[in-house]
N, C-alpha and C positions, 0 to 999 in steps of 0.2 A: 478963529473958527466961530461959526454964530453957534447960539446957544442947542439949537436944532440940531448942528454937527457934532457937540459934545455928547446932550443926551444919550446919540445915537452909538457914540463910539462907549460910551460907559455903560448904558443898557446890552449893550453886546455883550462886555466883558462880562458883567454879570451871568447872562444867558451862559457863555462858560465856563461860569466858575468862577473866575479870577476876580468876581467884586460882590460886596456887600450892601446895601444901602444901612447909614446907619440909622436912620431915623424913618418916620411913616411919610414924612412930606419929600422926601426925595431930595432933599437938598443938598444931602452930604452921604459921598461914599466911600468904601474902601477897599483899594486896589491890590491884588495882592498877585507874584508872581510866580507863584506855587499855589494850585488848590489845595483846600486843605485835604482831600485825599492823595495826595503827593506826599504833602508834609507827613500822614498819618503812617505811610509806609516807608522814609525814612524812618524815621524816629522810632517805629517799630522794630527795623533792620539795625539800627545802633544798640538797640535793648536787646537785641540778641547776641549783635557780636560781642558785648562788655558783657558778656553775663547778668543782663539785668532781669530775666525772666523771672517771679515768685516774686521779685523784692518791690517794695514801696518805697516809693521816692516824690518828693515837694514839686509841687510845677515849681516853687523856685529854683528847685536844685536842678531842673530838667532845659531851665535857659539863663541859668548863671551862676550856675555850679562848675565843680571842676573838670566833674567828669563831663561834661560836652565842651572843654575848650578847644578852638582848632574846629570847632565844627560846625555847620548851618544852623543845629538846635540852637548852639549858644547865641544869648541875645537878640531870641527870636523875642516878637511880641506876644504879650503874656493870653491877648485876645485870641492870637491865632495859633498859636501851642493849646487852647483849649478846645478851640474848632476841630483840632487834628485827633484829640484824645479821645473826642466825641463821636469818630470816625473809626477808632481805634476798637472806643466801647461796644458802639453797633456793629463791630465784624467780632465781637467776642475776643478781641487778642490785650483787653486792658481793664480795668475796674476802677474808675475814678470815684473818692473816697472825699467829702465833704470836708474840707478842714474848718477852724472859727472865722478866718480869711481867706481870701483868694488866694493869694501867694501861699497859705499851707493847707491846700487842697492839695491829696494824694491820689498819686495812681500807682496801682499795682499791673503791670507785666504780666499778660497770662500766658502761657506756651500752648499752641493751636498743634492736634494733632487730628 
């Protein structure tokens, strides 16, 4: 495909949703097959069914911990489990909490009534 027909197929996906550019020159992007508002309302749905509303818990523990074995969370990419939290925090149903690192950065589970 010429350079013209890529563009055009990865400007698309972007338009919805499904890509990120990662840089300002366009050179390089990221394809993902879940928006992160997809991801955000699984992951939200898992925090409910395990009882995880109130409690605080590691984005490590949230894609390679135990409790999401067996599940799409686990071993997600740590970039787009953040994207999803972020989605989470602006509908008010999470509170992400600064750790000293990325990996223990906390989110808290809110219960939406």
């Amino acid at each position: 495909m010429a350079q013209d027909g890529r563009l055009a197929v990865v400007e698309h996906l972007i338009r919805c949703g499904h890509g990120r550019w990662e840089d300002d020159t366009k050179t390089r992007c990221r394809i993902m097959w879940k928006k992160p508002a997809e991801w955000a309302a699984e992951i939200y749905d898992f925090a409910k069914e395990h009882g995880m509303l109130g409690n605080v818990f590691t984005v490590y523990e949230l894609y390679a911990g135990e409790e999401t074995l067996g599940t799409n969370i686990h071993g997600m990419e740590p970039w787009l489990l953040r994207e999803a939290l972020k989605v989470l925090e602006g509908e008010g149903k999470a509170a992400v909490i600064a750790g000293e690192t990325c990996e223990e950065d906390g989110v808290k589970f809110l219960a939406t009534e």
